[in-house]
N, C-alpha and C positions, 0 to 999 in steps of 0.2 A: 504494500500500500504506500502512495508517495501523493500524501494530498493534506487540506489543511486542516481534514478532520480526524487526524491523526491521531494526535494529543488528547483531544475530548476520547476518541475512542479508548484510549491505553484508561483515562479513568474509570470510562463506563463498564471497562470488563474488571475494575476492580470494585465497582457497585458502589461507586462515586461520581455519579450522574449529578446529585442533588449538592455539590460543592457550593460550585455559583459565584459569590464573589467571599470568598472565606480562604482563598488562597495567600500564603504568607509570603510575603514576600524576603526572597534573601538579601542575606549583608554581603558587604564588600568585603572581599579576602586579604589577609596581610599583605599578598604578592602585587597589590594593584600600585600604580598603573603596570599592566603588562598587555596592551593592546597593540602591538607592535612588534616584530622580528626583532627593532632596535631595543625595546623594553623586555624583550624576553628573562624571565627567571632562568638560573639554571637548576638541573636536576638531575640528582643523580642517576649514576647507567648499571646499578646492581640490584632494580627490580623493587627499592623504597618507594611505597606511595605516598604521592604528595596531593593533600586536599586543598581545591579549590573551590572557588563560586563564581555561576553563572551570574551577576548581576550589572547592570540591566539587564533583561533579556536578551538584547541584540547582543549583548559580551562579546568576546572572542581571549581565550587569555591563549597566550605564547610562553614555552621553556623552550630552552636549549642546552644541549650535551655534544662531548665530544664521541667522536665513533672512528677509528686506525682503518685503513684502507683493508678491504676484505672482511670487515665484523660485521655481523647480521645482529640488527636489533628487530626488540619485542615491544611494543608499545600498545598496552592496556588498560579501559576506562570503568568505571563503576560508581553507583550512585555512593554519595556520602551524606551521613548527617540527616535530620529530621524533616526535611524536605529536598530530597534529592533533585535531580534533573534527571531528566524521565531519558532522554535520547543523547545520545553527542555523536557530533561528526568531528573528526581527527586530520590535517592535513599533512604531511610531513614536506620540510623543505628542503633546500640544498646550501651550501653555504653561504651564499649570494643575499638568502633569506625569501627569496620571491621566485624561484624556479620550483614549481611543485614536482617532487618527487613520486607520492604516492598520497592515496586518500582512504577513508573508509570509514563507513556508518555504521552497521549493524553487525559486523565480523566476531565482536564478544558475545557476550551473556545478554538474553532479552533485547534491548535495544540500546545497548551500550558498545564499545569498539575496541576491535582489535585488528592490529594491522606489524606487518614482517617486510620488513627491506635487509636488502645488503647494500654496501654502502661499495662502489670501485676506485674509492679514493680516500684520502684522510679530510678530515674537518671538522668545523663545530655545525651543527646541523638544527632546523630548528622546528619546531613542533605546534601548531594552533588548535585548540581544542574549542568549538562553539555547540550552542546546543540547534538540534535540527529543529526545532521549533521557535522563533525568534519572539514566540508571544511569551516563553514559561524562563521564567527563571532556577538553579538551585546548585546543589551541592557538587560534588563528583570527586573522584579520587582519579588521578593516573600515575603511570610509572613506568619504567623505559630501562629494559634489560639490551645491554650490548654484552655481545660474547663474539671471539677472535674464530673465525672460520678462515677454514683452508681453499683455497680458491685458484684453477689452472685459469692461464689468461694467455690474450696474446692479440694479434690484428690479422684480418683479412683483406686482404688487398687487390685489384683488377689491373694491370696496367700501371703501378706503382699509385694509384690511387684507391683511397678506400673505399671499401665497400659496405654497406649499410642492410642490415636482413640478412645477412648470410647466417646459416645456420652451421650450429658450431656443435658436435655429438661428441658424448666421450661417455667408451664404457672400459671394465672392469677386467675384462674379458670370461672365462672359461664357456664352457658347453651350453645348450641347450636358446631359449628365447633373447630374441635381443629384446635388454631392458638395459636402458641408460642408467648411468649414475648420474648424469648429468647434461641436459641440452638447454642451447637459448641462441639467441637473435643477435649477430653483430650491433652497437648501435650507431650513431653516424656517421662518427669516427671509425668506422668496421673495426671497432675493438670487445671484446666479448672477456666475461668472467662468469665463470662457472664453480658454484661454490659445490664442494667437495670434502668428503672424508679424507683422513690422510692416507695415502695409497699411489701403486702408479695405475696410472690412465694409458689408454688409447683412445689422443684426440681425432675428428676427423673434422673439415668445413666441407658445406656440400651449398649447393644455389641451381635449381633448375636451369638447364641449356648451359653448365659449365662444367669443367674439371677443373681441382686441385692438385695442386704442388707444394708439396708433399701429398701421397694419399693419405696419409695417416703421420701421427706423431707419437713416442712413447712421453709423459709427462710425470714427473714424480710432485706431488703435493705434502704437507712445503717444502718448498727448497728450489725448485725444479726452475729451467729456464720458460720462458714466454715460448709459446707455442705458434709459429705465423705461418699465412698459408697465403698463395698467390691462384690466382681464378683465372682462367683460360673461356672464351668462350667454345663450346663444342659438347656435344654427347655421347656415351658411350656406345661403339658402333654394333652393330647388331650381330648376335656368333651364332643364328640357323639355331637354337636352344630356348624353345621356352621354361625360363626360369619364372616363377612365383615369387611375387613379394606382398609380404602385407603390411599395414599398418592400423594396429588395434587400440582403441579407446573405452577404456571402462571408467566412469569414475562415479565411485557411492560415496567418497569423504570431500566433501566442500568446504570453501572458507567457514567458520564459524560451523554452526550443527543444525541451524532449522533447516538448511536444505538438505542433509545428507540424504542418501537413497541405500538401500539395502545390498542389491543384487549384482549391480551394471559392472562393479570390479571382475567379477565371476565370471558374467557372460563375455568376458572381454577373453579370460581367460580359459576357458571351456572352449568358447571359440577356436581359437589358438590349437590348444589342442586335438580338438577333433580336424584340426588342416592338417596335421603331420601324423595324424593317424592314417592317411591318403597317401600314395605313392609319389606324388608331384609337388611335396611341399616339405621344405627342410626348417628345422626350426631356427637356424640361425640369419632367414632371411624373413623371418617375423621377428617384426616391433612390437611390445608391447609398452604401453606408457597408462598406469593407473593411480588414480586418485589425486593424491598430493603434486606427483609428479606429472600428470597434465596439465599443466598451465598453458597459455595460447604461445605462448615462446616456442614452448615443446614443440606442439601440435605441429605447426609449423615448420619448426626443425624437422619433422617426422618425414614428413610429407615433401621437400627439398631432398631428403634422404634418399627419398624411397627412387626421386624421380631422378638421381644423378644415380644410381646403383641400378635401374632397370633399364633395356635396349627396348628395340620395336618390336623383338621379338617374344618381349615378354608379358607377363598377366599382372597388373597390379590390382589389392583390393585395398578398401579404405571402410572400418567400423567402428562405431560409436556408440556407445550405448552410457547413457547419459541425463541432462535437463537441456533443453531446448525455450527460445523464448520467439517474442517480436517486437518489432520497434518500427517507428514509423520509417518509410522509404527514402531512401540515401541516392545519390548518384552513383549508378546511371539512372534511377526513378523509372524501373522496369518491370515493378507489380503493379499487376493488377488492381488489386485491393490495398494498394498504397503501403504496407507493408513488409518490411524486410526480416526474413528470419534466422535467427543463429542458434549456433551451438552452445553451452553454458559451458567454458570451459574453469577447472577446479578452483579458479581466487573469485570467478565472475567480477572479471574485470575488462578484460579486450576480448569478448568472445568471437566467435567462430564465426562470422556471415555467412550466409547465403552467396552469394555474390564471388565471395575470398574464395571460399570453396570450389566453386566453380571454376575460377580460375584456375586453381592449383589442380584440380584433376585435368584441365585442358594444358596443362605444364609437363603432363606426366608423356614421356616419350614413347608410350606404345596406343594400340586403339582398345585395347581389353583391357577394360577398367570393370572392375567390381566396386559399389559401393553401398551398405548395409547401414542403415540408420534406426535403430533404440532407441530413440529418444522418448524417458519417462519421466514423469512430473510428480510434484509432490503436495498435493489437495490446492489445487486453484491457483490463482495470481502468488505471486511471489514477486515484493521490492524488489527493482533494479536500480543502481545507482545510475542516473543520465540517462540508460536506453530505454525510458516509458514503461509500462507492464509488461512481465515475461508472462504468459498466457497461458492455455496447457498445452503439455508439448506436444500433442498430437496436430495440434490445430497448425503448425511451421509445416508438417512432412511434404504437403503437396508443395509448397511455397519450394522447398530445398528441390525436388521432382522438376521443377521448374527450369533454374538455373543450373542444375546437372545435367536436365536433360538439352539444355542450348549448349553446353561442354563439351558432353559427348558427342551431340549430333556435329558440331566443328571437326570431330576425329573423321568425319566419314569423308572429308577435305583431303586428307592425308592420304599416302600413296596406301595401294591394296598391300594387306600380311603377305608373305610369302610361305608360310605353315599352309596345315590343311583346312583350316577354316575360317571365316571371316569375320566373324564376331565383333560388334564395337562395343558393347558395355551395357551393363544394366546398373539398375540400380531399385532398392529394395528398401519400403518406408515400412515400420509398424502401425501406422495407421493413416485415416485419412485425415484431410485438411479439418475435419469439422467433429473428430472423436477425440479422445482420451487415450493413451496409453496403458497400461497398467501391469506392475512389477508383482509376481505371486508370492506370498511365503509360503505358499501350498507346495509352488515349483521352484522356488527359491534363485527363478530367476525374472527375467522379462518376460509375457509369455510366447510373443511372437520369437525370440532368440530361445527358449524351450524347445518349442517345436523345431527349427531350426538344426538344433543340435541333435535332437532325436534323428529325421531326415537325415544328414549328415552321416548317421553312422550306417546309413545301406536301405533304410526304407522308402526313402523319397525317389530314390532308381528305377522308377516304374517302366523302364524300356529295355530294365536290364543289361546296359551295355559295359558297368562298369565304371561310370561315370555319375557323377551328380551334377545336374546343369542348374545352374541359377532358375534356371522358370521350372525344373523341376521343385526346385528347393522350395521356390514360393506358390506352388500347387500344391506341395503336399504339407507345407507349415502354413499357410494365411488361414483356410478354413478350420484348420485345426483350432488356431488363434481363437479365431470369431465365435468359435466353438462354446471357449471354455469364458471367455469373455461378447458377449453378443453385440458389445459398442463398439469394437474395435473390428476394422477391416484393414488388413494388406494391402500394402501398391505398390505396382512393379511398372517401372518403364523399361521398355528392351527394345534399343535402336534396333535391333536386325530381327524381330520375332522369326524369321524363316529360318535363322542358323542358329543353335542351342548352344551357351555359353557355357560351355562342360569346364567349370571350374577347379571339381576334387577329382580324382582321380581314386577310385576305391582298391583298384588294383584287384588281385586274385586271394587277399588275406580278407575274413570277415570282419565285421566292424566289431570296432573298439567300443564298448560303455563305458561311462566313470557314474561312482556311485560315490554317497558319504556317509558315512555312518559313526553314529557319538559315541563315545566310552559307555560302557553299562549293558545290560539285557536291553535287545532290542528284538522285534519281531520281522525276521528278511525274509526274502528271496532272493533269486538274480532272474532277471527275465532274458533269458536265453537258456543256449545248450553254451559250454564253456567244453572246449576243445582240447584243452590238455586233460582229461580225466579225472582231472583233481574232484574232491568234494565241497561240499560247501564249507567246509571249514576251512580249508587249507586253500581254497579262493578267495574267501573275502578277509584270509587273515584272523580269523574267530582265536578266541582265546578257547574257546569251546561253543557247543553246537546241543539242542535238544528238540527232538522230536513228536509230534503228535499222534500218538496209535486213534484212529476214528472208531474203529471196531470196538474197543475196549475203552475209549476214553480216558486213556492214561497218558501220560510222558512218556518217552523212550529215551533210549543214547543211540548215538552213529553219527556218521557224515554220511546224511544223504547228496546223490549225485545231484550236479547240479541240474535243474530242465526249467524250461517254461512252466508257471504254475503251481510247483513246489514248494513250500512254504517250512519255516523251521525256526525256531530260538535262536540267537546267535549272541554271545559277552564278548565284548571287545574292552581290552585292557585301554587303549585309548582311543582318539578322537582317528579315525582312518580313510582313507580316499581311495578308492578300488578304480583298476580299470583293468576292466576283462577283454579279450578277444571271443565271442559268444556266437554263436550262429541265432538269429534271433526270429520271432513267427513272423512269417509274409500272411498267412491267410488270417482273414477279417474278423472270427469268434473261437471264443477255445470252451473245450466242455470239462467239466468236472465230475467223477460219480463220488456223491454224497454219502456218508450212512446220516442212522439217524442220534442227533446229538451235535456235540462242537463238530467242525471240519476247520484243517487250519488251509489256507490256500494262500498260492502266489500271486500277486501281481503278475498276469503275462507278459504284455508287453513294455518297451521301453520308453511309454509316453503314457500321461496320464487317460484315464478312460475310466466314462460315468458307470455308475453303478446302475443308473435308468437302463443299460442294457442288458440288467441280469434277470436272464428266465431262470424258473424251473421245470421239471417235470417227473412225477404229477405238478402240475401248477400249484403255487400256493403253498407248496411246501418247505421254502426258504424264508425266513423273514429278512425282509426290507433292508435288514441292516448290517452294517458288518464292523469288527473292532482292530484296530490293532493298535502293540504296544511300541509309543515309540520316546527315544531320549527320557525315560523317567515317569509317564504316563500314556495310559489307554484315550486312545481319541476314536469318534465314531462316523461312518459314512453311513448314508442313506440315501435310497431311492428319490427322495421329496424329505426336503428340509424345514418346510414352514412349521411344523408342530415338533420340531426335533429340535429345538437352541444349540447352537455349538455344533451338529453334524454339518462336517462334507458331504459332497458329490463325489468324488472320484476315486477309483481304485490308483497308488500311486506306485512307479516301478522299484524295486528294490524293496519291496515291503510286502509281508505277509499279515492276514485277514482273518478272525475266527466268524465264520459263518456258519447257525443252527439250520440244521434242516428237521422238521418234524417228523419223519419218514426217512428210510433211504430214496435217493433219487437221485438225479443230473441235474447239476446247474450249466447252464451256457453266458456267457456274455461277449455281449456284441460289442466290439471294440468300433463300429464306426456309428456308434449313438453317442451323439453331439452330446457335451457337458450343460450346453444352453437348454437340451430338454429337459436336463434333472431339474434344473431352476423354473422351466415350466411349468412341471409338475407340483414344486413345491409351491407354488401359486395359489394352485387348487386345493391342499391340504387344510382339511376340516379340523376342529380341535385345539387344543392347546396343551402345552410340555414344558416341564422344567426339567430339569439337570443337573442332579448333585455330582459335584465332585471331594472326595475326600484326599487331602494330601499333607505329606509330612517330609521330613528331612530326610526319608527314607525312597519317596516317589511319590504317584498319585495315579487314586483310582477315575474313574468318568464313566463309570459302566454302573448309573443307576438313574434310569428316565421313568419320569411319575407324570401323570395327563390324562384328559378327555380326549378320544377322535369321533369319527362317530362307526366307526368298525373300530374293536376292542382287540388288542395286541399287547401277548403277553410272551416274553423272552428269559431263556432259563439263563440263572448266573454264569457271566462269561470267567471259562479258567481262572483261578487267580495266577497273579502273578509273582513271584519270589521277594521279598524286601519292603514291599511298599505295603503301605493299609490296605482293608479290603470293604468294601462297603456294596452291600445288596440289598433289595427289596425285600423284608420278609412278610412271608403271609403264613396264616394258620392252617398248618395239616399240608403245604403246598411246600415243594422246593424253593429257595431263595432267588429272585427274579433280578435281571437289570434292568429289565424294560417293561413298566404296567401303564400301559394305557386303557383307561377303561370305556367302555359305551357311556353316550350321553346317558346320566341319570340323577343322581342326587343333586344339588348345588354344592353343598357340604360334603366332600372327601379328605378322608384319610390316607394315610401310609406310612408303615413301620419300616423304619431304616437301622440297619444292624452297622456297627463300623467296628472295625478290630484292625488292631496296629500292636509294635514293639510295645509290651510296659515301662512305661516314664518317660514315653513317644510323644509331643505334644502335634494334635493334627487339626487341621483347618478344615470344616465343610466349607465349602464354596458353593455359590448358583450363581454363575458367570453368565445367564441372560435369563430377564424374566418378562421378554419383549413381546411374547404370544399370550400371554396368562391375562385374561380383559383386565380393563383396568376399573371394573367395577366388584373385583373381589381380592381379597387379601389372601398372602399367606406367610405362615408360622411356623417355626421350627422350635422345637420344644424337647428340652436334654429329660427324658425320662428320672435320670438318676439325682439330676438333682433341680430341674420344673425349671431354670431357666429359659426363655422363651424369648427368643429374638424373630422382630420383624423383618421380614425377607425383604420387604420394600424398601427400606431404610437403610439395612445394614448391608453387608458386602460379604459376611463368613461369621462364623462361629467356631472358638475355639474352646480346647479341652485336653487332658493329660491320660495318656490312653492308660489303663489298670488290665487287672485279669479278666477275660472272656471279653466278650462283646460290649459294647455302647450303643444302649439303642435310643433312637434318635424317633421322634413321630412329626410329619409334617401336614399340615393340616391349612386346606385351603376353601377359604367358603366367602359366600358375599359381606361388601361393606357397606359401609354407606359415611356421608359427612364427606364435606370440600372444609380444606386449609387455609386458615388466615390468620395473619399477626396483625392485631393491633393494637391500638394505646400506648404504643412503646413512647418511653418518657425516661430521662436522665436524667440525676438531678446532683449534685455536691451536697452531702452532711454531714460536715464538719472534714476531718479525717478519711474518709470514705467518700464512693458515691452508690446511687442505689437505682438499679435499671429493671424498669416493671413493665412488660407488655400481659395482655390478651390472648391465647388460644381459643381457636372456634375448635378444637377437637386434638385426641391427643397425639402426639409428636415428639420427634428426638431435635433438640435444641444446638445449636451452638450460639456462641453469644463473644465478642470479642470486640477489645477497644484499637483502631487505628487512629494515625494522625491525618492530618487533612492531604496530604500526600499519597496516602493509600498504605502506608507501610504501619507491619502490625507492630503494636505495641503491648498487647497486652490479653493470653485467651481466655472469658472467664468461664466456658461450658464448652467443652466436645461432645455432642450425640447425646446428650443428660436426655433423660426421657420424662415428659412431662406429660401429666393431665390436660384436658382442657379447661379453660378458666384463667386465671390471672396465676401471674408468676414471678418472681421476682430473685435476680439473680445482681450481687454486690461487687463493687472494684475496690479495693483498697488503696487507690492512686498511687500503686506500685508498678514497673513495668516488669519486662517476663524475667529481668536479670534481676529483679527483689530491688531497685534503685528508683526510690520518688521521681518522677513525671513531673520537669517543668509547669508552670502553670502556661494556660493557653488552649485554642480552641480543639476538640476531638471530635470524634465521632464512634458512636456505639450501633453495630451491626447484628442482629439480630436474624439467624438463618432457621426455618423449621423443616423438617421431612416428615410427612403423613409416611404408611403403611403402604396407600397406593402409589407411591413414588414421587410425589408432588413436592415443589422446593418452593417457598414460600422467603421473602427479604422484605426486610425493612433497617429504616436506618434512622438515627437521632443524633444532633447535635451534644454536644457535654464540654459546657466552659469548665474549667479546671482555674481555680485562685488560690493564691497562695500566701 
């Protein structure tokens, strides 16, 4: 958000709407005047913070510090004092005092700043801290760490003049990915510093349509001499060889943390590897550049790399997976929609255009260009410093489709390949101009690059030749995509639709999977046939392995073989990353014969797939649902989720399933039933479900669901598990259930819950969503042993120290009635004390707490207290939470209530304070 209701908003979400004109204004700082680079204070560079004040509001104060040529400082803000200053922006100077170095707003904590340079020269440097609001005055703290880094340096030059942009790479060397230690941008001067470990380097300078001299330089940090390189205009000539190059972008760690994303590192990486899983790709002629270390210097660098290292014979691709934004239309002013889109690269500071990009792919010396865009967002608008709103990233993909595809189509200008076929380039968006993206923790990546990867390892080959072509790749991953998410659609531009950009090369060996799996019992499979004979323990690394007898409904031991389908216990002593060579299913449904009781089953294939596709036969002989155990607790898939809280859709790969069958029979499941129909289905579901979870420091159960549908479904206790609590439905005269769903009938239902854990085990119930349960009836849970009775509505868990045998637990849900309100709230000073009385229309759990007129707390005088309704009254001692008297001066008393049906109720009162 970058607008002038900024400020008022930052109070209204602190429920400080009702200020007004009550705002104090701050004093002047000992440091004043320091409005001026010439008036700068100094401050020290060993991370002391020094408190200042915003006052007037327009303020601006100035320090300055010395920083030795090659130190990297740390310069970070924070409020201070009983009326803070809500925002600050930070500018950093240069010696001069007036050449801005660098800047930044929101890179700390909430809406305060943090910002990192290296410095390429010695000097006193200076620093302006204002606040982004020019209406608000107040406090704040900063401080400014310098520390001595090690940095290779040197100039690039054309013709004995400098060169400007050249890109400057330096790595480590040994095996495997090229991943820099170090890349950045000549700057005017074509002088470049690249901050570094101590270590020797391999520099190299690269600049699309040139060579260097030297190709390369060894560098030792510190100590070492200036690294200099002289630029030749020409390209490398073509050797009859297509070679692969790629250049990978993943980044989930941004400046500051409200942008971070989860996955994009991963898929950057995954990526990566599933290319050299292929016969036509070596890993040392993949980039990869993630997180911290993409920054648009990189990027850049990356991409001059790739285009002085590649001939015209060769394949380059370019992948991203990322944040994405837009901004209004720049020259040359060639949208449509007036709008320019870019890449977020990791500081979000010079990001990636539309436009730049374009260019640099029409840079790249061959006409087979691959380019693959991820771009994920992180919930709506997100501040951009100067570039106007970043938007969600799906909305930029066609924008980028646009200007690649005027790039590539310039290749078709260029003389014919002389290989066997004539390919100019695709290029490949996750979504379209006018959808959303979205990153799964189900898939634990992006999920168009899911599919992707899946594809990739041999399924997407549907012509069988060997080959994976880009328009195979986006045939057999977009609809998958759209699938699991229904707002998102695939796009592919492909200059030559008549000739198939056969990018991997799957060769005659079968595809490679990677799998992860956490320390601890977990519940696997592998979804394939795995080729060297091993078993499943001695394939995935198992510390040990335990099997399901269906017939007897016992445990067993062994390693069974590995196959599609298969399902088994697995302990892993640690955290593990598996990559198998597997023969994996081609054909579309796999069957299972059932008995009757637990069945434990594999996940067949290597891509997620809904459980909407699972029959039976006899029909009706499976229940809807299925469990499995995974990093420390049971989680549950279902056919239709709307009356199930907390259940999945999808059977996922590497992961085995206990599914009851009522009878013996066959289950089948259809691996090409869309994920979007489960969520159809769940539309339609009748009823309503809660979901108890019990967990301790041992693990946690999730296999006990209590509910009305209007068909009654009842599921016998699933296996327990080794170590962790166990918690099931009990009923009288009947085995212990996880799942009772009952036919519509009473209003007023019961249910006995049994919980057993380690004695002196202390364990939490949980009901993690009570979003289906109407909200015109209440529910209760109620500790038998000792009549404690906490509101489900209100509270979040219930805790207890587990003893000998069982804890049984009754939850009890039936209509309410009565709406929540606070009123009469009144503050008043008597004497020593103050005394704060509102109204209840019904009863409720309280909090009650004094802040200052800034919003920051001073003082909590009720967490959750449970109150009648009627009048109440709850005292301050004009003491703050550190036990030390409270200036006198204006406050405010906040008074929060929670009904039963989950209703938050505020009110708020002024309290002068004298003294």
């Amino acid at each position: 958000m970058r607008d002038s209701n900024r400020f008022s908003l930052a109070l209204a979400l602190a429920g400080l709407a009702l200020l007004g004109s009550c705002w104090t204004v701050a004093a002047a700082d000992a440091y004043e005047p320091d409005n001026t680079a010439a008036q700068a204070n100094a401050i020290t560079t060993d991370g002391t913070r020094q408190e200042h004040e915003i006052n007037p509001a327009s303020d601006a104060d100035f320090v300055s510090f010395p920083a030795p040529a090659g130190s990297r400082c740390t310069i970070v803000t924070s409020g201070a004092g009983p009326n803070p200053v809500i925002d600050t922006v930070i500018t950093l100077y240069g010696s001069n005092g007036t050449t801005e170095l660098a800047t930044d707003d929101d890179g700390g904590d909430g809406y305060y700043s943090r910002l990192e340079h290296t410095f390429s020269s010695a000097g006193t440097y200076y620093l302006r801290v204002r606040s982004y609001n020019s209406a608000y005055s107040g406090g704040y703290y900063v401080s400014v760490t310098v520390t001595q880094t090690t940095v290779a340096q040197g100039q690039v030059t054309r013709g004995g003049n400098p060169v400007a942009g050249a890109a400057v790479w330096a790595t480590s060397g040994g095996s495997g990915f090229e991943a820099p230690a170090g890349a950045t941008l000549t700057d005017a001067n074509g002088r470049y510093a690249i901050e570094l470990p101590a270590g020797t380097y391999t520099v190299s300078a690269h600049l699309a349509g040139h060579t260097a001299t030297p190709a390369q330089a060894l560098v030792t940090v510190p100590g070492g001499t200036a690294a200099n390189f002289a630029l030749t205009a020409g390209t490398r000539p073509a050797d009859g060889v297509r070679t692969s190059h790629a250049l990978l972008i993943g980044i989930s760690d941004y400046v500051g943390n409200a942008m971070d994303l989860s996955y994009c590192d991963r898929d950057a990486q995954e990526f990566a590897a599933s290319l050299v899983a292929g016969g036509n790709w070596e890993a040392p002629n993949i980039a990869l550049l993630l997180n911290r270390k993409a920054n648009a210097a990189a990027i850049r660098a990356g991409l001059h790399r790739m285009a002085t290292l590649a001939d015209a014979d060769d394949q380059c691709l370019f992948f991203f997976s990322g944040h994405g934004g837009q901004a209004p239309d720049r020259a040359p002013y060639d949208e449509s929609d007036g709008l320019d889109e870019y890449l977020v690269e990791t500081d979000d500071q010079a990001n990636i255009y539309d436009d730049d990009l374009g260019e640099w792919v029409t840079d790249l010396p061959t006409q087979r260009v691959m380019v693959v865009l991820a771009a994920c967002h992180s919930g709506g608008f997100i501040k951009s410093a100067g570039a106007g709103p970043r938007m969600d990233a799906a909305s930029f993909v066609a924008g980028f489709n646009e200007d690649l595809q005027r790039a590539i189509e310039q290749k078709r200008k260029m003389a014919p390949l002389d290989l066997d076929d004539n390919g100019f380039g695709v290029v490949i968006t996750a979504a379209d101009d006018d959808e959303t993206c979205q990153e799964s923790y189900e898939l634990q990546h992006d999920v168009l690059v899911y599919y992707v990867l899946q594809g990739m390892a041999g399924p997407a080959d549907r012509d069988s030749n060997g080959w994976v072509s880009a328009e195979e790749i986006f045939a057999w991953a977009g609809p998958r995509a759209t699938s699991y998410n229904s707002s998102q659609h695939a796009q592919l531009y492909d200059a030559n639709p008549a000739s198939a950009f056969n990018f991997l090369d799957l060769g005659a060996a079968p595809p490679t999977l990677a799998g992860d799996f956490g320390s601890g019992a977990q519940m696997v499979s592998i979804p394939g046939t795995v080729l060297t004979g091993a078993g499943i323990r001695a394939s995935l690394g198992a510390a040990e392995v335990a099997t399901w007898n269906a017939a007897t409904q016992q445990y067993g031991s062994g390693d069974p073989a590995p196959a599609a389908g298969t399902g088994c216990w697995a302990r892993f002593a640690a955290d593990a990353h598996v990559r198998l060579t597997c023969e994996t299913l081609r054909q579309d449904s796999f069957t299972w014969n059932l008995r009757t009781g637990w069945n434990l089953i594999g996940a067949p294939w290597s891509e997620a797939v809904a459980m909407a596709g699972l029959t039976s036969n006899p029909a009706g002989s499976c229940a809807p649902l299925a469990w499995n155990y995974w990093n420390g607790s049971y989680s549950m898939i279902a056919a239709g989720t709307a009356a199930i809280p907390g259940a999945g859709t999808n059977f996922l790969p590497w992961r085995s399933y206990w599914l009851y069958a009522s009878e013996d029979c066959t289950a089948t499941l259809n691996g090409s039933v869309a994920t979007a129909d489960a969520d159809a289905a769940a539309a339609d579901a009748d009823g309503w479900a809660i979901a108890i979870v019990a967990s301790s420091a041992s693990g946690s159960d999730a296999a006990a669901v209590c509910g009305v549908r209007a068909e009654a479904l009842s599921v016998p206790d699933v296996p327990a598990a080794s170590g962790g609590p166990s918690l099931a439905i009990a009923g009288s005269g009947v085995a212990p259930l996880t799942v009772d769903l009952r036919g519509e009938g009473a209003a007023r239902q019961e249910w006995a819950l049994s919980v057993a854990a380690r004695v002196g085990e202390e364990v939490t119930v949980t009901w993690p969503d009570l979003s289906t349960l109407p909200r015109d009836y209440r529910a209760l849970l109620i500790d038998r042993a000792t009549n404690a009775t906490t509101s489900m509505r209100t509270a979040t868990g219930y805790r207890f120290t587990a003893g000998e045998g069982e804890r049984m637990l009754l939850l009890l849900v039936e209509p309410r009635g009565g709406l929540l309100t606070v009123s009469a709230l009144h503050a008043r000073q008597t004497g020593a004390a103050a005394a704060v009385s509102f109204a209840l229309s019904a009863p409720a759990e309280v909090d009650a707490e004094i802040i200052n007129i800034a919003g920051r707390g001073v003082r909590t005088l009720a967490i959750g207290r449970a109150m009648e309704e009627g009048q109440a009254l709850v005292a301050w001692d004009l003491r703050s939470s550190a036990g030390t008297a409270v200036p006198a001066g204006r406050y405010l008393v906040r008074v929060t209530a929670r009904s039963e049906a989950g209703e938050s109720v505020q009110a708020i009162a002024p309290l002068q304070v004298r003294r």
